[in-house]
PDBQT receptor file of N, H, CA, C and O in Angstrom, charges set to zero:
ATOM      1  N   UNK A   1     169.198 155.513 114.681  1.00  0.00    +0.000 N 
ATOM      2  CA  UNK A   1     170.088 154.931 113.708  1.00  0.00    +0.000 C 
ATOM      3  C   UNK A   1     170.262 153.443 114.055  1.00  0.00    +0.000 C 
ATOM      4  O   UNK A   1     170.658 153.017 115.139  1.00  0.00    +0.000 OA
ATOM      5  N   UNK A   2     169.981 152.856 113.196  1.00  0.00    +0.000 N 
ATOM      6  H   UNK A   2     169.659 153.202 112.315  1.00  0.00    +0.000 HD
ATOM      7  CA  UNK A   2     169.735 151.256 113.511  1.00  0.00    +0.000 C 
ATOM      8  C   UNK A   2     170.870 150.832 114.159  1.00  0.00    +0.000 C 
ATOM      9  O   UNK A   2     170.860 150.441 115.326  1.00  0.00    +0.000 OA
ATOM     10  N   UNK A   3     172.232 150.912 113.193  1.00  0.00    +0.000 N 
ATOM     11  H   UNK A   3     172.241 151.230 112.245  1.00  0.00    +0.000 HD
ATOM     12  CA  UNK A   3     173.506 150.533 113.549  1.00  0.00    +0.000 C 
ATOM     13  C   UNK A   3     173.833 150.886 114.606  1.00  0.00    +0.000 C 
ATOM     14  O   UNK A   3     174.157 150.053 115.452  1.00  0.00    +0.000 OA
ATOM     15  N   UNK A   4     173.844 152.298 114.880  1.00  0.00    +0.000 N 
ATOM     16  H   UNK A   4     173.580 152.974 114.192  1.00  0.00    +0.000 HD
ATOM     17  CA  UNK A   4     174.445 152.278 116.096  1.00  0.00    +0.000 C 
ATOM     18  C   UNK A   4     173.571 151.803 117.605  1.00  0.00    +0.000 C 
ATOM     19  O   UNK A   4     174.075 151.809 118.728  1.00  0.00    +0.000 OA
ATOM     20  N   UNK A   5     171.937 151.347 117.214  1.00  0.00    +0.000 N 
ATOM     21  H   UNK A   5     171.527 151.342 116.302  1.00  0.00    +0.000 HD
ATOM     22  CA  UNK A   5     171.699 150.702 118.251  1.00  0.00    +0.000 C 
ATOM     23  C   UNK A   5     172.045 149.466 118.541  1.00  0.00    +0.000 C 
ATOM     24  O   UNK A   5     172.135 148.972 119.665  1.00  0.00    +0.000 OA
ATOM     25  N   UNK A   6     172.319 148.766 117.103  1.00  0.00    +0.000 N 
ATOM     26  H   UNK A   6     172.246 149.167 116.190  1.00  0.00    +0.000 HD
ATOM     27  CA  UNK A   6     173.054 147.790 117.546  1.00  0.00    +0.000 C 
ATOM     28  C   UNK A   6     174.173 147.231 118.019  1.00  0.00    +0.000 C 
ATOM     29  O   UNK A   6     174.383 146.091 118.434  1.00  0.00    +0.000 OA
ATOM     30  N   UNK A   7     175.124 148.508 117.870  1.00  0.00    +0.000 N 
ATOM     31  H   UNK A   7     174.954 149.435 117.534  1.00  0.00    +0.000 HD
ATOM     32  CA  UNK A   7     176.345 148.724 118.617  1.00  0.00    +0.000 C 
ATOM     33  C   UNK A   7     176.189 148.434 119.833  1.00  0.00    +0.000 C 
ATOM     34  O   UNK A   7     176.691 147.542 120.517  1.00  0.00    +0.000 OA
ATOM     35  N   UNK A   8     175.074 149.668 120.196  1.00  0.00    +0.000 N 
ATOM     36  H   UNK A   8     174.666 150.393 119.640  1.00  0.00    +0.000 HD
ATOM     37  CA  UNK A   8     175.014 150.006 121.816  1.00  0.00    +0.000 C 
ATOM     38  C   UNK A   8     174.043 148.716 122.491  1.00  0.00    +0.000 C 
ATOM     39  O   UNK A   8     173.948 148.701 123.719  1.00  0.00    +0.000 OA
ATOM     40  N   UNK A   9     173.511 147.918 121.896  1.00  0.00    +0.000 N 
ATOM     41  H   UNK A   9     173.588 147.930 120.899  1.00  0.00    +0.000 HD
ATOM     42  CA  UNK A   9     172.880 146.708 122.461  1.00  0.00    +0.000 C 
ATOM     43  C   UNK A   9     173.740 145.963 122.447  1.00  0.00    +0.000 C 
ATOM     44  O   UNK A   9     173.499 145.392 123.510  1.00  0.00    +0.000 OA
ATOM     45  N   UNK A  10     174.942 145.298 121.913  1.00  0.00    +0.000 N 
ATOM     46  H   UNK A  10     175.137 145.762 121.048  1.00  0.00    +0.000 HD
ATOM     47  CA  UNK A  10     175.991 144.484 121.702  1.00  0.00    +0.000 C 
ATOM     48  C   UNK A  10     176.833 145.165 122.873  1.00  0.00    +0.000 C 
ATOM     49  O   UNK A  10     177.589 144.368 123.428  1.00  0.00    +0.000 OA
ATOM     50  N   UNK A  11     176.862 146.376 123.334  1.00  0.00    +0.000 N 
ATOM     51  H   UNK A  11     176.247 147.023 122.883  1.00  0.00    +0.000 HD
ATOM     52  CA  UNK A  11     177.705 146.615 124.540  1.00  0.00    +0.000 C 
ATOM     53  C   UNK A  11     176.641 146.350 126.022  1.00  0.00    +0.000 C 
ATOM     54  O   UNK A  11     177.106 146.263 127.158  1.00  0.00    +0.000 OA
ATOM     55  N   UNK A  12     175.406 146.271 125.741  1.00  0.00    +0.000 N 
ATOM     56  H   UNK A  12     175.029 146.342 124.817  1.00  0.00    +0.000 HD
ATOM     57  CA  UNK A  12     174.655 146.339 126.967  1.00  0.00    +0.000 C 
ATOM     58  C   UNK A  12     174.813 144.864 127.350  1.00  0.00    +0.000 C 
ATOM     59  O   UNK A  12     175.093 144.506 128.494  1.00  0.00    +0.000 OA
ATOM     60  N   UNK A  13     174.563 143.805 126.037  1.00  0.00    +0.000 N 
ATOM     61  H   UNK A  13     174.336 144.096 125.108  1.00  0.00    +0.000 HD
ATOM     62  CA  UNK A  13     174.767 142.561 126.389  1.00  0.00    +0.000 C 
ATOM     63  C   UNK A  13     175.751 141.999 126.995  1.00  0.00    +0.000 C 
ATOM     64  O   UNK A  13     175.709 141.278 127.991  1.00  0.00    +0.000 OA
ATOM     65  N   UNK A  14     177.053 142.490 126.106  1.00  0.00    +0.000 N 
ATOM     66  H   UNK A  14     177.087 143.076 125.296  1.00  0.00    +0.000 HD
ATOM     67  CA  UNK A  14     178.562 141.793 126.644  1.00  0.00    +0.000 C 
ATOM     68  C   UNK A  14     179.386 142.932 127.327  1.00  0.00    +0.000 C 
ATOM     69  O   UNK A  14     180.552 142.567 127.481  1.00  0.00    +0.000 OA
ATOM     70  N   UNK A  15     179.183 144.007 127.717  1.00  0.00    +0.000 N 
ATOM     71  H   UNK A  15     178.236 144.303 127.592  1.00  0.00    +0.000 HD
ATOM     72  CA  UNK A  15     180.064 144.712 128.574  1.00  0.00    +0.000 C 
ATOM     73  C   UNK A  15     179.261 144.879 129.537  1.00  0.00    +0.000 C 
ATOM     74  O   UNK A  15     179.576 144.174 130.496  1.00  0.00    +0.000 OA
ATOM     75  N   UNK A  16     178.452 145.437 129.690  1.00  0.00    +0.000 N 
ATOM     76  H   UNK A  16     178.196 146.010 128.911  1.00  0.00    +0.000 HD
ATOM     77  CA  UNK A  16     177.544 146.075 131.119  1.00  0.00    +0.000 C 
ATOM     78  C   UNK A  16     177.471 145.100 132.325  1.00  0.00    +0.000 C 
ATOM     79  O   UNK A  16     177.348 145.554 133.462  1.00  0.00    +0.000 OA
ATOM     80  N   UNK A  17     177.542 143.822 132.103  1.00  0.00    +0.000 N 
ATOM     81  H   UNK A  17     177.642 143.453 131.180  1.00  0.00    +0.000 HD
ATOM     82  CA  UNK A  17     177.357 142.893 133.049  1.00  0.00    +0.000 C 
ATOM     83  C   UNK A  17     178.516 142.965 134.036  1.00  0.00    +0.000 C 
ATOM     84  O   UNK A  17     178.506 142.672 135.231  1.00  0.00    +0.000 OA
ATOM     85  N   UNK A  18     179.538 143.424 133.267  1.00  0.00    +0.000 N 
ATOM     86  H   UNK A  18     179.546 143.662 132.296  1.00  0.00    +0.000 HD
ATOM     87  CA  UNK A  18     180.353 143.077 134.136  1.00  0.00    +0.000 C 
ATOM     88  C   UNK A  18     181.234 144.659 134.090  1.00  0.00    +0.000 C 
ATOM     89  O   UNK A  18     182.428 144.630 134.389  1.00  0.00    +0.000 OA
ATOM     90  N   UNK A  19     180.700 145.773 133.771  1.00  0.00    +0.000 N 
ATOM     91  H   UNK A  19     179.730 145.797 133.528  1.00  0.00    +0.000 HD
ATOM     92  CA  UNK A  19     181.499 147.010 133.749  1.00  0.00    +0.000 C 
ATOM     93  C   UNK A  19     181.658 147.826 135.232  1.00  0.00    +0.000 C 
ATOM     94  O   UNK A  19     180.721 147.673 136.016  1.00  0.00    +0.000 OA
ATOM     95  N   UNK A  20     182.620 148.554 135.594  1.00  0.00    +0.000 N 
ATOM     96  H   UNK A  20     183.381 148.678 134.957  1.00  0.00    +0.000 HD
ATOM     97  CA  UNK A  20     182.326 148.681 136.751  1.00  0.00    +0.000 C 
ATOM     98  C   UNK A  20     181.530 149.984 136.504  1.00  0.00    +0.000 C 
ATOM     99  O   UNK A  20     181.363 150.595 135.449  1.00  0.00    +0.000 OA
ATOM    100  N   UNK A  21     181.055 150.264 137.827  1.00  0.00    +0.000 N 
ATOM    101  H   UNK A  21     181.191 149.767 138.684  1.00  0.00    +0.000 HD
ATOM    102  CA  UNK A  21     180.084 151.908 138.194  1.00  0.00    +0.000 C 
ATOM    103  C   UNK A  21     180.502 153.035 137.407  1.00  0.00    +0.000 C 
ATOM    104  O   UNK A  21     179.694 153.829 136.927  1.00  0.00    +0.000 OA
ATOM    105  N   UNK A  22     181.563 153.110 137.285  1.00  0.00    +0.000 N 
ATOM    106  H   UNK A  22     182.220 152.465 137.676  1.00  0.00    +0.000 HD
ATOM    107  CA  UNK A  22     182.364 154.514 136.250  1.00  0.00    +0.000 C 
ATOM    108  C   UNK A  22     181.973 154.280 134.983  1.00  0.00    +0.000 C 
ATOM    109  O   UNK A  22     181.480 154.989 134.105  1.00  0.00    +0.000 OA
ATOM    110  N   UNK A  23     182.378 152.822 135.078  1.00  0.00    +0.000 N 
ATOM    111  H   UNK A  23     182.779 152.247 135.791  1.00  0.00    +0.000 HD
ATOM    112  CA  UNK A  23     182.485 152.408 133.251  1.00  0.00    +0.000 C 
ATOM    113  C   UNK A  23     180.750 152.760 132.937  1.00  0.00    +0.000 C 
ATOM    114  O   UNK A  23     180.348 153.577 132.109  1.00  0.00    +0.000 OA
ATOM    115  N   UNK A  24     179.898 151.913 133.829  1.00  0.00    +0.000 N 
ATOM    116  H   UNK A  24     180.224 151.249 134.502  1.00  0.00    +0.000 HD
ATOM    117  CA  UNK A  24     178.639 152.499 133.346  1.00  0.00    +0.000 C 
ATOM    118  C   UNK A  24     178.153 153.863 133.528  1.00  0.00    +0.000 C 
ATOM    119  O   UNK A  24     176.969 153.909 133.195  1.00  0.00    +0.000 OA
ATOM    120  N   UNK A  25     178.579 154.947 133.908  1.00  0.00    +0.000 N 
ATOM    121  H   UNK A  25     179.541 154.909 134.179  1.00  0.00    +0.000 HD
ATOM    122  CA  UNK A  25     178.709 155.869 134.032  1.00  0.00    +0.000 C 
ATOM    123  C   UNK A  25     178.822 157.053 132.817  1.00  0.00    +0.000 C 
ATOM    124  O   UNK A  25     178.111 157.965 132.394  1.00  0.00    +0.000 OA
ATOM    125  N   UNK A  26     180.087 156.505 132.535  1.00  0.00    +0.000 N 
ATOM    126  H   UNK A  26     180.665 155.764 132.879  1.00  0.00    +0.000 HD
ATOM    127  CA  UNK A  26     180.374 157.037 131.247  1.00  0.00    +0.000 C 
ATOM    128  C   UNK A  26     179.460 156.680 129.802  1.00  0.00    +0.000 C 
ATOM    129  O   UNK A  26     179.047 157.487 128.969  1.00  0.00    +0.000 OA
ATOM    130  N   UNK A  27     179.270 154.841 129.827  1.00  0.00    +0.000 N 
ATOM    131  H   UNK A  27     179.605 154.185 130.504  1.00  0.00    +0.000 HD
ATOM    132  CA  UNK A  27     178.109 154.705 128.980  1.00  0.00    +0.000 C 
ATOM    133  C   UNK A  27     176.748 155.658 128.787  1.00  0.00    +0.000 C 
ATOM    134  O   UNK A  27     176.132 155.838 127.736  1.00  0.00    +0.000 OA
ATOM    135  N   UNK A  28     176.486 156.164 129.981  1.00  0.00    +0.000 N 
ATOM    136  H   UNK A  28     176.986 156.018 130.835  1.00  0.00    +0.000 HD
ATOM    137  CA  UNK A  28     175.429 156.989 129.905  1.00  0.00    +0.000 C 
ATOM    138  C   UNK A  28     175.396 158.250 129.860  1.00  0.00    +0.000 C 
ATOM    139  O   UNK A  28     174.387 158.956 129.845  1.00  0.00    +0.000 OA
ATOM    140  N   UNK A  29     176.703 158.640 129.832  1.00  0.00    +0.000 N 
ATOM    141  H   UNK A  29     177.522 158.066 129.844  1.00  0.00    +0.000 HD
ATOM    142  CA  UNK A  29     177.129 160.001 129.234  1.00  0.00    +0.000 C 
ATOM    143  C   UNK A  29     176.846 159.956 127.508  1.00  0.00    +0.000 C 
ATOM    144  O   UNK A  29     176.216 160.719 126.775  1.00  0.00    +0.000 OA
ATOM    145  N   UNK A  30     177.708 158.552 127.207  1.00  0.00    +0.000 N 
ATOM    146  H   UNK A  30     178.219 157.933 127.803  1.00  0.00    +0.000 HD
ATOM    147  CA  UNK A  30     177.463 158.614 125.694  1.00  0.00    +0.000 C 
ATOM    148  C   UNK A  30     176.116 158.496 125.238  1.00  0.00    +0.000 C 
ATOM    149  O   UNK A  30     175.868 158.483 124.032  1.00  0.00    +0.000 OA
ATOM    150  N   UNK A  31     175.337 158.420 125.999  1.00  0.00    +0.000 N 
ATOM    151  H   UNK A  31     175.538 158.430 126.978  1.00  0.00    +0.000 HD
ATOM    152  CA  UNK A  31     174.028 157.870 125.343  1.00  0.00    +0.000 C 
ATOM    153  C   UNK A  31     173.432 159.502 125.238  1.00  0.00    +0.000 C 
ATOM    154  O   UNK A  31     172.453 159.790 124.548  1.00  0.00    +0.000 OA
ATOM    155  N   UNK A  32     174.178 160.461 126.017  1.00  0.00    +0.000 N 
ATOM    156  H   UNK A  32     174.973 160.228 126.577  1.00  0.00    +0.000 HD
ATOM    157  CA  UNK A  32     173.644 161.772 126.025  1.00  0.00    +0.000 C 
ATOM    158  C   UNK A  32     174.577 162.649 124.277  1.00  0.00    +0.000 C 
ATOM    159  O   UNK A  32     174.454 163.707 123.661  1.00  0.00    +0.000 OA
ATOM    160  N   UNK A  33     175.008 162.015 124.217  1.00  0.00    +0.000 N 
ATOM    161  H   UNK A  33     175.108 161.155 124.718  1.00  0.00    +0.000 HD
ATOM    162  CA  UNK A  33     175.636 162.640 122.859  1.00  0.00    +0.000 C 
ATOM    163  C   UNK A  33     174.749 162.371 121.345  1.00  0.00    +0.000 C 
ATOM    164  O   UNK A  33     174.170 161.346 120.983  1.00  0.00    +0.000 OA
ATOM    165  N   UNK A  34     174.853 163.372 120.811  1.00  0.00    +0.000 N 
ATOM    166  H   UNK A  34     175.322 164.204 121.105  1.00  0.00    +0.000 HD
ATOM    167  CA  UNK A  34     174.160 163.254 119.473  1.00  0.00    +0.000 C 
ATOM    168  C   UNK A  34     174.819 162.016 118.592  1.00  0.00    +0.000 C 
ATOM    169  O   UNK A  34     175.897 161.429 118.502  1.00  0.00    +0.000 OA
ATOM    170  N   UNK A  35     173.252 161.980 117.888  1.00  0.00    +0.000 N 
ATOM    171  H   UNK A  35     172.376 162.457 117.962  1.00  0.00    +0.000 HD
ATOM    172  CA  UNK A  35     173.835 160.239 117.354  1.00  0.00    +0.000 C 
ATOM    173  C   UNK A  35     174.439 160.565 116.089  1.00  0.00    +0.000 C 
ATOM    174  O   UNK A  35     175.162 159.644 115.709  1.00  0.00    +0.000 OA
ATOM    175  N   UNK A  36     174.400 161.652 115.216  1.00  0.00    +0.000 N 
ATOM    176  H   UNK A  36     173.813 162.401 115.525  1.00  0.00    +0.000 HD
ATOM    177  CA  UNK A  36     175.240 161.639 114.199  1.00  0.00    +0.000 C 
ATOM    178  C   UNK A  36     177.048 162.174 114.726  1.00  0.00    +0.000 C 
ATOM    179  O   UNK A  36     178.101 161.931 114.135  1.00  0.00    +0.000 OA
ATOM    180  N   UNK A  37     176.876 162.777 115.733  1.00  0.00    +0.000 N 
ATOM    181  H   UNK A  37     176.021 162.975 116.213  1.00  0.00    +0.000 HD
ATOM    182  CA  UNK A  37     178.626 163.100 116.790  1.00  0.00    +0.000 C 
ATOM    183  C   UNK A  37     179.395 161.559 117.088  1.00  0.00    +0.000 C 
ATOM    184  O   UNK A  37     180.508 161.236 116.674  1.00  0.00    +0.000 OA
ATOM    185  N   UNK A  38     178.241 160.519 118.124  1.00  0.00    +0.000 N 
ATOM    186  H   UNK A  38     177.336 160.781 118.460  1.00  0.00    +0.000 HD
ATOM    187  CA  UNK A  38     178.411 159.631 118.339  1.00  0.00    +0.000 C 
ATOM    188  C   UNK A  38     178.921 158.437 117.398  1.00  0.00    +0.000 C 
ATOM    189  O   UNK A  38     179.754 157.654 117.855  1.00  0.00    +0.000 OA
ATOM    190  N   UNK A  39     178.443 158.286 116.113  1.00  0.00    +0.000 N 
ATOM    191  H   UNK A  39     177.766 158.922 115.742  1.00  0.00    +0.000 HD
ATOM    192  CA  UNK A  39     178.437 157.406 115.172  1.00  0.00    +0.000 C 
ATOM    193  C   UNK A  39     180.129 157.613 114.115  1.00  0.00    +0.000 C 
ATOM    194  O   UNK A  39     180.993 156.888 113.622  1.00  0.00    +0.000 OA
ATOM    195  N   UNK A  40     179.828 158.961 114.224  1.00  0.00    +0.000 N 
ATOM    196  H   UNK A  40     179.126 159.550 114.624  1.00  0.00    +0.000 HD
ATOM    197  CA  UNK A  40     181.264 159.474 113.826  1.00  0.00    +0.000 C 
ATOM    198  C   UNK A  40     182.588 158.776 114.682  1.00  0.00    +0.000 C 
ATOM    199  O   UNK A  40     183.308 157.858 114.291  1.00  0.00    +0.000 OA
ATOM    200  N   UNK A  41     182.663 159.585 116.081  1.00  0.00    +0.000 N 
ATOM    201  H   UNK A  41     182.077 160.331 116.398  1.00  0.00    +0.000 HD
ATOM    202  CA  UNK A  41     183.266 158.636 116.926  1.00  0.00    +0.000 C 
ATOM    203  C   UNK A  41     183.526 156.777 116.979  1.00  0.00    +0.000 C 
ATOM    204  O   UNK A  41     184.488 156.103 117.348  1.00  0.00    +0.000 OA
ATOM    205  N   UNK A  42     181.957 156.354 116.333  1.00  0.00    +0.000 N 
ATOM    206  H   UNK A  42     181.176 156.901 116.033  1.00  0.00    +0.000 HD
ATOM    207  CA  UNK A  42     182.420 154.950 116.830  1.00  0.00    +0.000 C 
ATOM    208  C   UNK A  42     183.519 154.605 114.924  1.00  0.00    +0.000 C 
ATOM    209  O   UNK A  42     184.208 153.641 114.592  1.00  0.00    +0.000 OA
ATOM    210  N   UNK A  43     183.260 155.564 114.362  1.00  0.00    +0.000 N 
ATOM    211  H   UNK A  43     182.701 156.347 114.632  1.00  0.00    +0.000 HD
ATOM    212  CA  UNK A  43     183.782 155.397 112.514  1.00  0.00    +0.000 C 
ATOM    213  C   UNK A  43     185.741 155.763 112.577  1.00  0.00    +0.000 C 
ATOM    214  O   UNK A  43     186.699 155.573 111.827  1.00  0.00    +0.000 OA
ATOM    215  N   UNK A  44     185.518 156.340 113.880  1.00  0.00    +0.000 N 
ATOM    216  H   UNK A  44     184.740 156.494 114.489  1.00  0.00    +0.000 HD
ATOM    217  CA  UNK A  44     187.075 156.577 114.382  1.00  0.00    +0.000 C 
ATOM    218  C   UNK A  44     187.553 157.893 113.643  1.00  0.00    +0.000 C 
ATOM    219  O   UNK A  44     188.741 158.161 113.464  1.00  0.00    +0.000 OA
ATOM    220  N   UNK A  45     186.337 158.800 113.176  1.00  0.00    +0.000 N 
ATOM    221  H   UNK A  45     185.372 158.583 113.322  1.00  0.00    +0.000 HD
ATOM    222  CA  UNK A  45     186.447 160.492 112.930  1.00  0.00    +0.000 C 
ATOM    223  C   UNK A  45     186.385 160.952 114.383  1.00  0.00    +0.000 C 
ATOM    224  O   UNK A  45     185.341 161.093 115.019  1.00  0.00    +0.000 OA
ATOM    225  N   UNK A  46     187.312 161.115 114.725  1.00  0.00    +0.000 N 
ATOM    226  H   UNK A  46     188.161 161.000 114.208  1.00  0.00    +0.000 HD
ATOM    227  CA  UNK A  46     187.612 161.706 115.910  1.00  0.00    +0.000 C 
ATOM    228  C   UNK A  46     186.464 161.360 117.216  1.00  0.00    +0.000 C 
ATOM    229  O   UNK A  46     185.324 160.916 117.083  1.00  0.00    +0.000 OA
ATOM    230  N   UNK A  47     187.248 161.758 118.621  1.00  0.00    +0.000 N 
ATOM    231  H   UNK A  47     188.175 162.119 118.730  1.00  0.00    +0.000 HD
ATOM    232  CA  UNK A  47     187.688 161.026 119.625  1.00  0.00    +0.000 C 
ATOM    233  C   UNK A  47     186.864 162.027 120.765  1.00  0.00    +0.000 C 
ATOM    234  O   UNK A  47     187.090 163.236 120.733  1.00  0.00    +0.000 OA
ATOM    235  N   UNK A  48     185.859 161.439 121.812  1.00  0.00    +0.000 N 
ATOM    236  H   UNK A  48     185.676 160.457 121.838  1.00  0.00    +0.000 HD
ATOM    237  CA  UNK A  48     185.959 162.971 122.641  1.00  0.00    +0.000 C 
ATOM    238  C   UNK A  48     186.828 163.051 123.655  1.00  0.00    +0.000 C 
ATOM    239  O   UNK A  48     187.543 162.157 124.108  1.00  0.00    +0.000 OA
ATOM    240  N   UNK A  49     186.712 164.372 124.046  1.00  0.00    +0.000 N 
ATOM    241  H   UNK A  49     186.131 165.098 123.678  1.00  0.00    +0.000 HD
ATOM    242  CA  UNK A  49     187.797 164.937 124.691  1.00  0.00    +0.000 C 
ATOM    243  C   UNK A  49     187.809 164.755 126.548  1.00  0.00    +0.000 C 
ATOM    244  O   UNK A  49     188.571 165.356 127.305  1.00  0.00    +0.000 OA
ATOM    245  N   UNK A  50     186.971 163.976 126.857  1.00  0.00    +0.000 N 
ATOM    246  H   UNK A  50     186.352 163.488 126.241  1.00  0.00    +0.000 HD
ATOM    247  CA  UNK A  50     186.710 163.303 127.984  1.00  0.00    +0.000 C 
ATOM    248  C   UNK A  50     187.542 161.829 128.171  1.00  0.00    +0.000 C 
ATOM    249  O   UNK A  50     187.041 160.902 127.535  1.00  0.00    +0.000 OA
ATOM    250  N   UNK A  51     188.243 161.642 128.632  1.00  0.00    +0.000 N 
ATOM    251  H   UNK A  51     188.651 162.396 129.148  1.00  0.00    +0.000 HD
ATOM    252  CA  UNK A  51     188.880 160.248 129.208  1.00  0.00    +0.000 C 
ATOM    253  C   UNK A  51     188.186 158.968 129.120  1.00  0.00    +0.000 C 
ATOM    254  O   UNK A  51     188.480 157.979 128.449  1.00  0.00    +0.000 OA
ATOM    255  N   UNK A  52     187.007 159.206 130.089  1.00  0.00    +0.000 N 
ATOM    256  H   UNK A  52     186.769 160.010 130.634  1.00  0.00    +0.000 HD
ATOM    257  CA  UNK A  52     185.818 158.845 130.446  1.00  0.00    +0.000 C 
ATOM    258  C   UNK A  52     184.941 158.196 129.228  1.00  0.00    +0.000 C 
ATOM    259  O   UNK A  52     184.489 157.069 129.026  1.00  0.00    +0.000 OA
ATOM    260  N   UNK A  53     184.918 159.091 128.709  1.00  0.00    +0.000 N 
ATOM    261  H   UNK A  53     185.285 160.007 128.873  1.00  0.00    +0.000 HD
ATOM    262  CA  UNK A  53     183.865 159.146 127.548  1.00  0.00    +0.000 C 
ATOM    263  C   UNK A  53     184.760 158.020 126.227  1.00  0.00    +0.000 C 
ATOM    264  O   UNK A  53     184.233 157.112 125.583  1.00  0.00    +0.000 OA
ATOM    265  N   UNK A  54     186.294 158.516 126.158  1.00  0.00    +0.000 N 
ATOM    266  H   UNK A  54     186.721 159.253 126.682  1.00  0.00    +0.000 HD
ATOM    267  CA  UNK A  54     186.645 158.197 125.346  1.00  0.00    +0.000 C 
ATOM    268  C   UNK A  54     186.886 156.678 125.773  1.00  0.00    +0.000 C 
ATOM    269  O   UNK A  54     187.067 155.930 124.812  1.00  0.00    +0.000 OA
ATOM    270  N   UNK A  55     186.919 156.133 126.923  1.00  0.00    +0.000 N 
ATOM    271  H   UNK A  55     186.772 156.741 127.704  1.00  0.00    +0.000 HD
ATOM    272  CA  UNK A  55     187.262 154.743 127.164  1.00  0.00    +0.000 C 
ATOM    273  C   UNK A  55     186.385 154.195 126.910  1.00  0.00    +0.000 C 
ATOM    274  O   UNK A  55     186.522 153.148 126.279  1.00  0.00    +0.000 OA
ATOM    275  N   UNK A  56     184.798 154.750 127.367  1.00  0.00    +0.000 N 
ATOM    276  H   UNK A  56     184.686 155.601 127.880  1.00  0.00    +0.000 HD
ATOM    277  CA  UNK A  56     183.753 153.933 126.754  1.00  0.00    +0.000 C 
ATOM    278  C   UNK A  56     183.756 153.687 125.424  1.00  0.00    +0.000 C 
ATOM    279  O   UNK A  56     183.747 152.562 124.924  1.00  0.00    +0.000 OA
ATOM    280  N   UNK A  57     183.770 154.762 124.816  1.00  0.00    +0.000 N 
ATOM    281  H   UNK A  57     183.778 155.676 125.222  1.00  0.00    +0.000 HD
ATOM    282  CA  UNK A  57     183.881 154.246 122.555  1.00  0.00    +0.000 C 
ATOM    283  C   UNK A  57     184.951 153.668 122.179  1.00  0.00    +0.000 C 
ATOM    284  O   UNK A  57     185.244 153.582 120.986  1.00  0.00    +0.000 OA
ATOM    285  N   UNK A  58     185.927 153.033 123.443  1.00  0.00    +0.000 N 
ATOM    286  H   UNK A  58     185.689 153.103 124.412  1.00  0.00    +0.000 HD
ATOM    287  CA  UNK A  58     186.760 152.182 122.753  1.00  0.00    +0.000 C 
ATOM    288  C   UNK A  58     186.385 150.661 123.223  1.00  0.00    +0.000 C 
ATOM    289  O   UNK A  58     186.782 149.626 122.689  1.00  0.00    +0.000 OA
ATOM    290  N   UNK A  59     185.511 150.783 124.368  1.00  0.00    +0.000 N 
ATOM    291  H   UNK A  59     185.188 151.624 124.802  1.00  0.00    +0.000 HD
ATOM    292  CA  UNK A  59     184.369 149.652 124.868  1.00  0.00    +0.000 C 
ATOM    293  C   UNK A  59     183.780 149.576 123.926  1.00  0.00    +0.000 C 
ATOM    294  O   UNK A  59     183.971 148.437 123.498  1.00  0.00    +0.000 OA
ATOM    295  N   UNK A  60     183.060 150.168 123.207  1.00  0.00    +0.000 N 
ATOM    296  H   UNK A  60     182.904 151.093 123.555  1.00  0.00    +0.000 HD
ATOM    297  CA  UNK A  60     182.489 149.992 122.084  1.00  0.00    +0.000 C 
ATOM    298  C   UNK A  60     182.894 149.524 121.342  1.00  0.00    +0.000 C 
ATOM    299  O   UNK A  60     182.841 148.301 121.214  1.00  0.00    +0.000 OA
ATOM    300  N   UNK A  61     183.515 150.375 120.477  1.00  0.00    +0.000 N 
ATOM    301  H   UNK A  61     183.557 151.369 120.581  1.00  0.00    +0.000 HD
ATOM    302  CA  UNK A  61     184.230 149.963 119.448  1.00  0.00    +0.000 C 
ATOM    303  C   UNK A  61     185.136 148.658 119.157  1.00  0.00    +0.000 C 
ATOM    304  O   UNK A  61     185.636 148.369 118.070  1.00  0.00    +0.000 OA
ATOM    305  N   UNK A  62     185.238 147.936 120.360  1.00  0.00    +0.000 N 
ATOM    306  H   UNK A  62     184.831 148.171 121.243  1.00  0.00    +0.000 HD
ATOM    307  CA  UNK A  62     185.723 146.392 120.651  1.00  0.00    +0.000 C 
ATOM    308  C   UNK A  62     184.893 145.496 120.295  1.00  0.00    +0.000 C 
ATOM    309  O   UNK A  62     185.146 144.616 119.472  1.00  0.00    +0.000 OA
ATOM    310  N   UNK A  63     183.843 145.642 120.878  1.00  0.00    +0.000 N 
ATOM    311  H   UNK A  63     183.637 146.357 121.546  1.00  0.00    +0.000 HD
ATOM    312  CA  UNK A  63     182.687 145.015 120.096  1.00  0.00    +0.000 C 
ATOM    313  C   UNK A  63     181.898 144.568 118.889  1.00  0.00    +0.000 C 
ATOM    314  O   UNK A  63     181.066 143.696 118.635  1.00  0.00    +0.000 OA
ATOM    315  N   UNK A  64     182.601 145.667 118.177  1.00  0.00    +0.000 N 
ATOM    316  H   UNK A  64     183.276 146.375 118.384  1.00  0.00    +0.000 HD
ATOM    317  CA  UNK A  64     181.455 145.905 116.576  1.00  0.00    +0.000 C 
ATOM    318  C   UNK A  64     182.230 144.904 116.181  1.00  0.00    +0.000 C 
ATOM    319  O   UNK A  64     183.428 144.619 116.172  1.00  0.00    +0.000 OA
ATOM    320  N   UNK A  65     181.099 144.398 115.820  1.00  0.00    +0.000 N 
ATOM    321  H   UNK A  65     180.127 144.629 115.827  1.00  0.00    +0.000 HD
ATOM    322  CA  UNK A  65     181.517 143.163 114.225  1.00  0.00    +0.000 C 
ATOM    323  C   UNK A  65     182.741 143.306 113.238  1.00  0.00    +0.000 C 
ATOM    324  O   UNK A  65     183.037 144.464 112.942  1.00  0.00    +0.000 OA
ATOM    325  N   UNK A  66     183.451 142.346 112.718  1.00  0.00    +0.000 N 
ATOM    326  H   UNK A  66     183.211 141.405 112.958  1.00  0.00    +0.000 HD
ATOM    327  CA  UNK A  66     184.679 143.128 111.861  1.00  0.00    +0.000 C 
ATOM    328  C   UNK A  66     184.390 142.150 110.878  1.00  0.00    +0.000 C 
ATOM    329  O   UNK A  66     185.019 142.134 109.820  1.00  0.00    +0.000 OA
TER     330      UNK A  66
C-alpha cells in the first residue's frame, strides 16, 4: 500500500534516528501486522492492544502529513 509506505518511510527518516531500542522494537512489531489492520490503526479505527505497539502508531501518526 503506497501510503502507508510512505508513512512508514517518513518514520524511518525522522524518528528512527533518534528512537530508543524499545521504540525500535516495537516499530518492528508493527511492520509484522497486516497492512489493511495496520492502515486502519494509522485512520484512528481503533488502537492495538499492546502499549508498545500502540506508542509506536502514535509515532506514526505524528508524522503523517495534515
Amino acid at each position: 500500500m503506497r501510503e502507508l509506505d510512505q508513512l512508514l518511510g517518513r518514520y524511518l527518516e525522522h524518528g528512527w534516528p533518534q528512537a530508543s531500542q524499545a521504540e525500535r522494537d516495537a516499530f518492528d512489531a508493527l511492520l509484522d501486522t497486516e497492512d489493511d489492520v495496520l492502515w486502519d490503526w494509522c485512520l484512528g479505527h481503533g488502537r492495538p492492544a499492546d502499549p508498545a505497539l500502540d506508542a509506536a502508531l502514535q509515532a506514526l501518526r505524528s508524522l503523517a502529513p495534515r
